[in-house]
LONULO-494857 format. One line per field, with one value per residue: x, z, y of N, C-alpha, C in turn. Coordinates in Angstrom, 1 decimal. Example, Ala and Ser with C-alpha at 12.3 -4.5 7.8 and 13.67 -1.06 7.14 Angstrom:
2
nu	(13.2	12.8);
nw	(7.8	7.1);
nv	(-5.7	-2.2);
cau	(12.3	13.7);
caw	(7.8	7.1);
cav	(-4.5	-1.1);
cu	(13.2	12.9);
cw	(7.8	7.9);
cv	(-3.3	0.0);
//
This chain:
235
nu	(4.6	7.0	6.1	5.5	8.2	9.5	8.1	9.3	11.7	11.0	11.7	10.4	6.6	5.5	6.7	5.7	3.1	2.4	3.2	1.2	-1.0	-0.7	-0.9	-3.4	-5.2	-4.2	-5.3	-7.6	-8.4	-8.2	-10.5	-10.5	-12.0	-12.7	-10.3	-8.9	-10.3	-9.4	-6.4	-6.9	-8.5	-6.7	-3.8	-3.0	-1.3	-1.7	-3.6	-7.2	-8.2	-6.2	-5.4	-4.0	-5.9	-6.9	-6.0	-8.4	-10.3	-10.1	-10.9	-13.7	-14.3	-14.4	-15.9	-18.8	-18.3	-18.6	-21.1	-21.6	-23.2	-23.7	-21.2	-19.4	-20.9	-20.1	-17.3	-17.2	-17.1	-14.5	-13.0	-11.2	-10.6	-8.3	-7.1	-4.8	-4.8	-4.6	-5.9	-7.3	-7.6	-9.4	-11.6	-12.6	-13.3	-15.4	-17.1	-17.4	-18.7	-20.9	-22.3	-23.0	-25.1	-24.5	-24.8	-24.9	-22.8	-21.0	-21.1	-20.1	-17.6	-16.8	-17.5	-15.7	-13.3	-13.7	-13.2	-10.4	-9.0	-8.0	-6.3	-6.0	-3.3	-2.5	-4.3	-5.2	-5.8	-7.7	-9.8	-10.9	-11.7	-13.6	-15.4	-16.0	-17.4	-19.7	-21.0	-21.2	-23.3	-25.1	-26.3	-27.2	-28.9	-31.1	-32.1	-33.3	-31.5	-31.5	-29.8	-27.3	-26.7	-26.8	-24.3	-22.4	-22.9	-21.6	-18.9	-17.8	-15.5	-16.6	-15.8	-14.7	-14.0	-16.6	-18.6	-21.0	-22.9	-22.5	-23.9	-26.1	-27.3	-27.3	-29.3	-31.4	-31.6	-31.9	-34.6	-36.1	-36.1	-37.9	-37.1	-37.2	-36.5	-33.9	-32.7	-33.0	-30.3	-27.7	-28.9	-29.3	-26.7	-25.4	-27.4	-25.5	-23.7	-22.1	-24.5	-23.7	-24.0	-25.4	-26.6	-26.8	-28.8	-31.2	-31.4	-32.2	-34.9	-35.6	-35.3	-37.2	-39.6	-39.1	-40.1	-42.8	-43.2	-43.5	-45.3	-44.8	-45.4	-45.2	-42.8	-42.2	-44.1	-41.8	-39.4	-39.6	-40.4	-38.2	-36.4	-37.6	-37.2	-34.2	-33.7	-34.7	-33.2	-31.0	-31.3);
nw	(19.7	21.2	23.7	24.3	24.4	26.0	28.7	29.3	30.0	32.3	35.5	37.4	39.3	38.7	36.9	34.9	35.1	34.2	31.4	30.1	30.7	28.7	26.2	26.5	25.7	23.0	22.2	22.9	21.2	18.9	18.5	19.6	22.5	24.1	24.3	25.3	27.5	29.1	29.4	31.2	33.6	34.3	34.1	35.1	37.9	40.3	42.9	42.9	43.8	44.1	41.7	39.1	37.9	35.3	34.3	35.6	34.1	31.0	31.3	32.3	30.1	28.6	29.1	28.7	26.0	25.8	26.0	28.5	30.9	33.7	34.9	34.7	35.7	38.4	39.0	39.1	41.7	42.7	41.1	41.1	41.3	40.3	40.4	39.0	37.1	33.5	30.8	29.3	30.4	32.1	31.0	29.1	31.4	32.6	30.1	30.3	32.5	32.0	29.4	31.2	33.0	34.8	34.9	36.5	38.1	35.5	34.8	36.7	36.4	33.8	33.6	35.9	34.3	32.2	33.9	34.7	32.6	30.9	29.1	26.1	25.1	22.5	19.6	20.1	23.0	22.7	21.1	23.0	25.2	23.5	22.8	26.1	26.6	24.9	26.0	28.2	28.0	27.1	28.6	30.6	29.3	28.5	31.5	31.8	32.4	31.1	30.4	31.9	30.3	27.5	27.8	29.0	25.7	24.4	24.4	22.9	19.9	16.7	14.5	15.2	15.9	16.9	16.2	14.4	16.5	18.6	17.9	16.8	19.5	20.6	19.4	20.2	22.9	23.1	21.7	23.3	25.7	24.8	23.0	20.4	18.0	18.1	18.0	15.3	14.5	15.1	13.8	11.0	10.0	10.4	7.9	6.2	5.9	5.5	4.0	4.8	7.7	10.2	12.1	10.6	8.7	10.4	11.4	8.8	8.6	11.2	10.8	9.6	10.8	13.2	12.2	11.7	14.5	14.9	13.4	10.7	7.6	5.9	5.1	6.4	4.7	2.4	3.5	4.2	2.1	0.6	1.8	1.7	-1.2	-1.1	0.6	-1.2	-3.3	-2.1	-1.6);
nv	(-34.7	-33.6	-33.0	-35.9	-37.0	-35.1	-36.1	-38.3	-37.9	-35.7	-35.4	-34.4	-34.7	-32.8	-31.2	-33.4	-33.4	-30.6	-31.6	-33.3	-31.7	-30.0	-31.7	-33.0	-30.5	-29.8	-32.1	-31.5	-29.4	-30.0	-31.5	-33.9	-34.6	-36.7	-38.1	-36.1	-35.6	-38.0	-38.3	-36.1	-37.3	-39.3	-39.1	-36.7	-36.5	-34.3	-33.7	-33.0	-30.6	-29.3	-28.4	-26.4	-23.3	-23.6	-26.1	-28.0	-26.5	-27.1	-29.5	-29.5	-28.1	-30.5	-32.4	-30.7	-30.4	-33.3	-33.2	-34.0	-32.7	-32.5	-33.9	-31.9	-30.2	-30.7	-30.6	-27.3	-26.6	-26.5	-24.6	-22.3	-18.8	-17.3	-13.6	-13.5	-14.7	-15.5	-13.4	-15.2	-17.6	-16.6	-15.7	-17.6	-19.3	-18.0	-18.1	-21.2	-21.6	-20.0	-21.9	-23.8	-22.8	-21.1	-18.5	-15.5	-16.4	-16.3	-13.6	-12.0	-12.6	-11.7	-9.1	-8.4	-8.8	-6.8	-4.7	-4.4	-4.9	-2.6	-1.6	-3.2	-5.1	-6.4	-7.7	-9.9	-10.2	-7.9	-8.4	-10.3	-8.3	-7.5	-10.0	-10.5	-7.8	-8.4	-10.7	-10.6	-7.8	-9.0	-10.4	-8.8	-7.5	-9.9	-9.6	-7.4	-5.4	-2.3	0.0	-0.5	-2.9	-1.6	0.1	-1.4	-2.8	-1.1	-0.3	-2.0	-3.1	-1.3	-2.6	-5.0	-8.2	-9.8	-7.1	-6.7	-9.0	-7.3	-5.2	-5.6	-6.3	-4.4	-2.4	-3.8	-3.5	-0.4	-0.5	-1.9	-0.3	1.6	3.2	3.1	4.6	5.1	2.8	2.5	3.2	1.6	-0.5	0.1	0.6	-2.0	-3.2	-2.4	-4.2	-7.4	-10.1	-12.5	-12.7	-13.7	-11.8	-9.4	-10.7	-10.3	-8.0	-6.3	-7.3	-5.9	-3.4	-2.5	-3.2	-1.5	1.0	0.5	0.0	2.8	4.4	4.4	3.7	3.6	3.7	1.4	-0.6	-0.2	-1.4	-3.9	-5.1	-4.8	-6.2	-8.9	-8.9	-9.1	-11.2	-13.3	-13.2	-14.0	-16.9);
cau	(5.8	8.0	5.8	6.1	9.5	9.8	7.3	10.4	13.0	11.0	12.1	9.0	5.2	4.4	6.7	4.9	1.6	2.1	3.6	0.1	-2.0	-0.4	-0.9	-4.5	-4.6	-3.4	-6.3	-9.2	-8.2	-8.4	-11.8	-10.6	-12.8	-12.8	-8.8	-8.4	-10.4	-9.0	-5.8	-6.9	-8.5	-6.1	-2.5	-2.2	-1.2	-1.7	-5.3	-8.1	-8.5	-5.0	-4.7	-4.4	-7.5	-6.9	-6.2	-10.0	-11.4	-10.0	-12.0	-14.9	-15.0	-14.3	-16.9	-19.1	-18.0	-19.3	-22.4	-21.7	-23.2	-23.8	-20.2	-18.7	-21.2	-19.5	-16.3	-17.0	-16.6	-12.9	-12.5	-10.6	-10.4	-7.1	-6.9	-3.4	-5.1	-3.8	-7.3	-7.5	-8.1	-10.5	-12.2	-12.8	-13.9	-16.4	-17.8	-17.9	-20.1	-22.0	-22.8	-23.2	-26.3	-24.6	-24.6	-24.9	-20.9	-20.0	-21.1	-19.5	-15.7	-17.0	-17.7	-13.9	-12.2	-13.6	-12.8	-9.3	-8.0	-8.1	-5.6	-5.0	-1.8	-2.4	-5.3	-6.0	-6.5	-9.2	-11.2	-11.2	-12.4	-15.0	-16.0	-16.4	-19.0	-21.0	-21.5	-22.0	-23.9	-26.3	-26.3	-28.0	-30.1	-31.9	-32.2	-34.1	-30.5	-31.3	-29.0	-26.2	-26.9	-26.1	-23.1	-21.6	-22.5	-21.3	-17.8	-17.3	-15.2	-17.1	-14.9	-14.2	-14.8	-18.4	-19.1	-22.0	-23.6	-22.9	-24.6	-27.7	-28.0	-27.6	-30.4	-32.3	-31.3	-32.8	-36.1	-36.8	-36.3	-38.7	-36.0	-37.1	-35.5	-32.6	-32.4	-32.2	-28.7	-26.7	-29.1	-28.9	-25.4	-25.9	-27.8	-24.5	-22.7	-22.0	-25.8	-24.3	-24.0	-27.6	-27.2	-27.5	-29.6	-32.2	-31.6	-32.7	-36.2	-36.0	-35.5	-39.2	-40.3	-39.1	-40.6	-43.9	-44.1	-43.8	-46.2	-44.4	-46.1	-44.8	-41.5	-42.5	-43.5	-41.0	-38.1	-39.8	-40.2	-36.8	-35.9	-38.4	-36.5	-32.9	-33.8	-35.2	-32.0	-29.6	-31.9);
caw	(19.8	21.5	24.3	24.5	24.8	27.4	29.3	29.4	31.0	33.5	36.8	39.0	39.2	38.3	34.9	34.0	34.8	32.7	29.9	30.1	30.3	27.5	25.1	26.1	25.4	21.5	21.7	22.6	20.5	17.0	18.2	20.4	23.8	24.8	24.5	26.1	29.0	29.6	30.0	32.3	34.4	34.4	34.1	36.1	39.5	41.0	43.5	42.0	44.5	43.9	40.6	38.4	37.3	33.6	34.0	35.5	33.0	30.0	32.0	32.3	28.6	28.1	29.5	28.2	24.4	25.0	26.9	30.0	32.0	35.9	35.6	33.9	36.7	39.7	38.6	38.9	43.1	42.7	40.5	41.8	40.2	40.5	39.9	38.6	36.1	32.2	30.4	28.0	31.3	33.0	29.8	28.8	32.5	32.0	29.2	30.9	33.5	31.0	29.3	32.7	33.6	35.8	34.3	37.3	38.2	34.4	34.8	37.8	35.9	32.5	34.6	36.2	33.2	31.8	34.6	34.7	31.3	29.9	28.0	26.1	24.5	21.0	19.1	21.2	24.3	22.4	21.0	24.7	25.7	23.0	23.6	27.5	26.6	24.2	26.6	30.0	27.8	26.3	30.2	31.6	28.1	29.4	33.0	31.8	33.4	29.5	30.8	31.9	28.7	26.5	28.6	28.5	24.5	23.7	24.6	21.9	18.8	15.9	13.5	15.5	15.1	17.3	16.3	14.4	17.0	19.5	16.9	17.0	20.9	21.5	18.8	21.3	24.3	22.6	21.7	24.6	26.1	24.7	22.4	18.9	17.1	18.6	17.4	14.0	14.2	14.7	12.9	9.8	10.3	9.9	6.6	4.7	6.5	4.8	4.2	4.8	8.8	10.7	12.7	9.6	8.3	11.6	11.1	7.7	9.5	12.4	10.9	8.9	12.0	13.9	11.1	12.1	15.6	15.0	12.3	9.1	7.7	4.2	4.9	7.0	3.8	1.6	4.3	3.9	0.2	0.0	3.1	0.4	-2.2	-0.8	0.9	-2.3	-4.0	-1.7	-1.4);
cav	(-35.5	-33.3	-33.0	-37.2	-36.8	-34.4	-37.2	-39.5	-36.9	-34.9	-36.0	-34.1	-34.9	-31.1	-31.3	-34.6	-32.9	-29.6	-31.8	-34.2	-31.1	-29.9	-32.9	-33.1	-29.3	-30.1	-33.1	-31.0	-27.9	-30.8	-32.1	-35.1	-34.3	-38.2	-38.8	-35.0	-35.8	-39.3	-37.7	-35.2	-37.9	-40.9	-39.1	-36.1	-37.0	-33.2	-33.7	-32.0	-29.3	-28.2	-28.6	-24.9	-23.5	-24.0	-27.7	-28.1	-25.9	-28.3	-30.8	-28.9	-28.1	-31.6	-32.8	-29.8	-30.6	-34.6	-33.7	-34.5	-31.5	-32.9	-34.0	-30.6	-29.2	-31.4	-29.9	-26.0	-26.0	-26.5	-23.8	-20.8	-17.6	-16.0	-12.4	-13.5	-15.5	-14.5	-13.2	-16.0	-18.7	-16.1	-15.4	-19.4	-19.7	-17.1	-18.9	-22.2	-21.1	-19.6	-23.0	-24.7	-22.7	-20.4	-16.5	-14.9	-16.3	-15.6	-11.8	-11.5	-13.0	-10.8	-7.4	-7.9	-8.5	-5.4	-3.5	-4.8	-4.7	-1.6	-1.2	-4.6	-4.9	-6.7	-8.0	-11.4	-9.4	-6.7	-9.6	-11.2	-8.0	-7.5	-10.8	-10.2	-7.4	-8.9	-11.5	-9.3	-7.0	-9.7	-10.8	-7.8	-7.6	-10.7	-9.8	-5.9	-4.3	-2.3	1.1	-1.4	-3.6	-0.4	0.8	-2.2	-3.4	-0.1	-1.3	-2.9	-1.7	-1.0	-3.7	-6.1	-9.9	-9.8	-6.1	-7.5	-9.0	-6.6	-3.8	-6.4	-6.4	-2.6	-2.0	-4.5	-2.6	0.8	-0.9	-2.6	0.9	2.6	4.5	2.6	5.3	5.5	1.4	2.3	3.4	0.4	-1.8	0.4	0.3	-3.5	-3.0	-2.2	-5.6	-8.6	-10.4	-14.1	-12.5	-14.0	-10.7	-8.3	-10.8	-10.0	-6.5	-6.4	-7.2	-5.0	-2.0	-2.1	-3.2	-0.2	2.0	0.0	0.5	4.4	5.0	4.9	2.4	3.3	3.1	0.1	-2.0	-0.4	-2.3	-5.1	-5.9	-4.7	-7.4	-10.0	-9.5	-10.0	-12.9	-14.5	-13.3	-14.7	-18.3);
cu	(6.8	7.8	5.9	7.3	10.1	9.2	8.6	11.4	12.6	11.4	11.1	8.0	4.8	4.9	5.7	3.2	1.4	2.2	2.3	-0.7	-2.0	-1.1	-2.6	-5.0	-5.1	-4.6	-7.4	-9.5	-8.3	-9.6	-11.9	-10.9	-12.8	-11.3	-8.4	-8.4	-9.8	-7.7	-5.9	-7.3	-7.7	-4.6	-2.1	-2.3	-1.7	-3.6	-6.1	-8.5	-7.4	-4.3	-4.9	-5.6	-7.5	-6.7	-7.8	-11.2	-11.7	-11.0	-13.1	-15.3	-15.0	-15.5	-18.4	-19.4	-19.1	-20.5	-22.7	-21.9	-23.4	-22.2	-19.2	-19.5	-20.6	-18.4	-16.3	-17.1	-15.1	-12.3	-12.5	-10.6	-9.4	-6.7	-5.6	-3.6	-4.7	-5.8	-7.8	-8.3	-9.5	-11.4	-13.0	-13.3	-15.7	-17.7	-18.0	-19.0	-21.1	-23.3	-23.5	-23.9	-25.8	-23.8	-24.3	-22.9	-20.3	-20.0	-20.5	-17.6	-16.1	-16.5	-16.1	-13.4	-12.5	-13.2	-11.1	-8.4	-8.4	-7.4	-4.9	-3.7	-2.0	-3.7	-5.8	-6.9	-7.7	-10.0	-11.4	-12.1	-14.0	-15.9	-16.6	-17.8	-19.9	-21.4	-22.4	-23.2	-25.5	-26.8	-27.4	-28.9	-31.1	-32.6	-32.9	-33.2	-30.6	-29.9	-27.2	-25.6	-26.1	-24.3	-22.0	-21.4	-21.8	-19.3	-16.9	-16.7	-16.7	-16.8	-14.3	-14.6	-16.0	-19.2	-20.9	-23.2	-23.8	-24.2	-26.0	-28.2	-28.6	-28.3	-31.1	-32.8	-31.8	-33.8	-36.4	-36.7	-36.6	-38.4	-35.9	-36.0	-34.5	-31.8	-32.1	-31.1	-27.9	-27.3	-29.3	-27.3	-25.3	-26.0	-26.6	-23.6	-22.9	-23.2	-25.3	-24.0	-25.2	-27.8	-27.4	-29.0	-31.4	-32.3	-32.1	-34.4	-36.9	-36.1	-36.8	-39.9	-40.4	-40.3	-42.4	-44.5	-44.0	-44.5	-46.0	-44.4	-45.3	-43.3	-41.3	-42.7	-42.5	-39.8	-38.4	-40.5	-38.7	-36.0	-36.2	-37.1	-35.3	-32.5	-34.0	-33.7	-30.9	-29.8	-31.5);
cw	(20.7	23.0	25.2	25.0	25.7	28.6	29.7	30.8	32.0	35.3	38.0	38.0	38.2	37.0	34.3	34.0	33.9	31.2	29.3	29.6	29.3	26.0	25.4	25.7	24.0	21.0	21.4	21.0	18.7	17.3	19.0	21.9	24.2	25.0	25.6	27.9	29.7	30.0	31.4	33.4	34.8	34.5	34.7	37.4	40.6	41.9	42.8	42.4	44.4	42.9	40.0	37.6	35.8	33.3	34.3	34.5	31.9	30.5	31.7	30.8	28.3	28.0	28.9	26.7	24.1	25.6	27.9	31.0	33.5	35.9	35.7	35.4	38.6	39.8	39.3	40.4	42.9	42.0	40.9	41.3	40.8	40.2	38.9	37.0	34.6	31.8	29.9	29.3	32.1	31.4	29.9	30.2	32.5	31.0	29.5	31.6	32.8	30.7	30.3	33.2	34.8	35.6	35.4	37.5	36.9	34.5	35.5	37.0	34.3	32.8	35.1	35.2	32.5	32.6	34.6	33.5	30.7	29.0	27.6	25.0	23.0	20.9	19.9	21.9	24.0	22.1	21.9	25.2	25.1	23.6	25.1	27.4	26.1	25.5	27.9	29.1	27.1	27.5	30.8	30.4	28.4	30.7	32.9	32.4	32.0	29.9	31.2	30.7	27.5	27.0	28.0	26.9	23.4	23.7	23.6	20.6	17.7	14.4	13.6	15.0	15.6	17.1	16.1	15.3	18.2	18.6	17.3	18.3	21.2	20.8	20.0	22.3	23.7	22.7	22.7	25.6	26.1	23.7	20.6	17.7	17.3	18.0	16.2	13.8	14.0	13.8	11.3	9.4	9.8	8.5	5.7	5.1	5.4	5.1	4.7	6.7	9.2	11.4	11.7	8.9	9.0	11.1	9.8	7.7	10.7	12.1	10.3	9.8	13.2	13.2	11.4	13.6	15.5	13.8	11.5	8.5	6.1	4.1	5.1	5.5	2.8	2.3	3.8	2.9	0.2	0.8	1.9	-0.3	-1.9	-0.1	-0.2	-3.1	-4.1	-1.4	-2.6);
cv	(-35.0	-33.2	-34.9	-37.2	-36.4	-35.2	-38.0	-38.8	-36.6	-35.6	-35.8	-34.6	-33.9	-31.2	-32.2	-34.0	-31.8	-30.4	-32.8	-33.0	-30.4	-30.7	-32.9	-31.8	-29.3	-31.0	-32.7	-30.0	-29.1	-31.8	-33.3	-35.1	-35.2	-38.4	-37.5	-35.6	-37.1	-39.3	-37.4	-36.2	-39.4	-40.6	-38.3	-36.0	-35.6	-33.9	-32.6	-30.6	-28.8	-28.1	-26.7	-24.8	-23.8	-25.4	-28.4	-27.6	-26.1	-29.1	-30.9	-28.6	-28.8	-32.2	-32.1	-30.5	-32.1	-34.3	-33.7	-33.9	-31.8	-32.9	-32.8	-29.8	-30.0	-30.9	-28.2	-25.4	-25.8	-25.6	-22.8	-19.9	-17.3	-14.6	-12.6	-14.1	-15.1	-14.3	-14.4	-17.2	-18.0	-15.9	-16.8	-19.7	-19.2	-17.9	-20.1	-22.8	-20.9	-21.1	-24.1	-24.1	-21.6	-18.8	-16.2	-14.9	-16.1	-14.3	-11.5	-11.6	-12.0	-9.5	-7.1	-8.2	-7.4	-4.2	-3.6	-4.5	-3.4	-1.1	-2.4	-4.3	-5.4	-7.4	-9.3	-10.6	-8.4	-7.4	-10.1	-10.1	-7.6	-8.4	-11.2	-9.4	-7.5	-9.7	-11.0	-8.1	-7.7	-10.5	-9.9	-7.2	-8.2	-10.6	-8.1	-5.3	-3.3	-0.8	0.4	-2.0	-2.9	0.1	-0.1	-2.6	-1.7	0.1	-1.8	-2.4	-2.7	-2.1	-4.5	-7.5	-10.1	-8.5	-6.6	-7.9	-8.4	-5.1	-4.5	-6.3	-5.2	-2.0	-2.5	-3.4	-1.1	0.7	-1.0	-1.1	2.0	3.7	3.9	3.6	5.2	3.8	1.1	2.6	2.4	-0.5	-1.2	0.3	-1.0	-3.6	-3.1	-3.3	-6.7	-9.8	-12.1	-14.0	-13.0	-12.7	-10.2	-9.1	-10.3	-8.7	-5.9	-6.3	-6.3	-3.7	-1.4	-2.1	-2.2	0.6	1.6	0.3	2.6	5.0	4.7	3.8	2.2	2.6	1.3	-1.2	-2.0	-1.7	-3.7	-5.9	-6.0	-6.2	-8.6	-10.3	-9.5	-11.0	-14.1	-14.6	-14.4	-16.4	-18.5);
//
């Protein structure tokens, strides 16, 4: 409403276009992706190549959200990166790309934001950067970078909001490098996490399965009775 109202007053283009991308903003963020984008394409007068990157990247998630990947991927030349950018729009960018098939340019905007922020200032900013290295570190997981993989998912605090599944990756990143043991740490760690997590619930499985590829066969089926029966429990 208040944003409506300001619509009436502004006397420039550029207010009427913050106060638009605003309001669609408000639309996407409660689930309305069709009214957002209709907005963004029908009310703000700015050209598309010089509009700010966070007005395209609404777009792009717009589009994104209903489906619409060619057009969401027709979109992502005109997107700039500004070093100046706040984390939150380089972040959400990051993740865009992602969805849109094109990692390589999200690792590249992940990788700088971790080099860049190092010291964030309040809890938003440390979940942005957790979130950065789960992503870059489940990036180069994929791609066998597993010494990168670890570096980076190691990054991550310990009690954050993705700890979880960073703990899940950088077991991965051990195994896959030959260092099974070394994988039971975080995913025991896991073990004592809250069972309605899907990563602990994996880990629950992985670690009998470690105990399997190195001999220990006993322990091996003890894990996985014990795995049995708190699965049956919790069904």
């Amino acid at each position: 409403a208040i944003f409506r109202e300001l619509l009436a007053d502004y006397s420039s283009a550029a207010g009427a276009d913050e106060a638009w991308y605003q309001l669609a903003r408000i639309h996407y963020q409660r689930g309305h992706a069709a009214h957002a984008l209709e907005i963004l394409e029908s009310r703000i007068q700015q050209p598309r190549e010089a509009r700010p990157a966070e007005y395209l990247l609404l777009q792009i998630l717009c589009q994104v959200r209903l489906g619409n990947v060619d057009q969401a991927q027709a979109l992502t030349p005109y997107l700039k990166l500004d070093p100046a950018e706040s984390l939150l729009v380089r972040f959400n960018m990051g993740t865009a790309l992602t969805q849109l098939g094109q990692p390589r340019r999200a690792a590249d905007i992940f990788s700088d934001i971790l080099a860049e922020y190092q010291n964030p200032q309040n809890e938003v900013d440390k979940t942005l950067l957790d979130r950065s290295a789960l992503a870059l570190g489940i990036h180069y997981l994929r791609n066998d970078q597993l010494q990168l993989a670890r570096q980076t998912l190691e990054q991550i605090r310990l009690y954050g909001p993705v700890a979880n599944r960073g703990l899940l990756a950088l077991g991965w990143t051990h195994f896959r490098s030959q260092r099974q043991q070394d994988a039971l740490t975080p995913w025991l760690e896991l073990n004592e996490r809250s069972l309605t997590d899907p990563a602990v619930q994996e880990s629950l499985l992985n670690v009998p399965y470690v105990f399997e590829q190195l001999g220990a066969l006993q322990d091996a089926l003890d894990g996985y009775q014990s795995a049995y029966q708190i699965f049956l429990n919790q069904r």
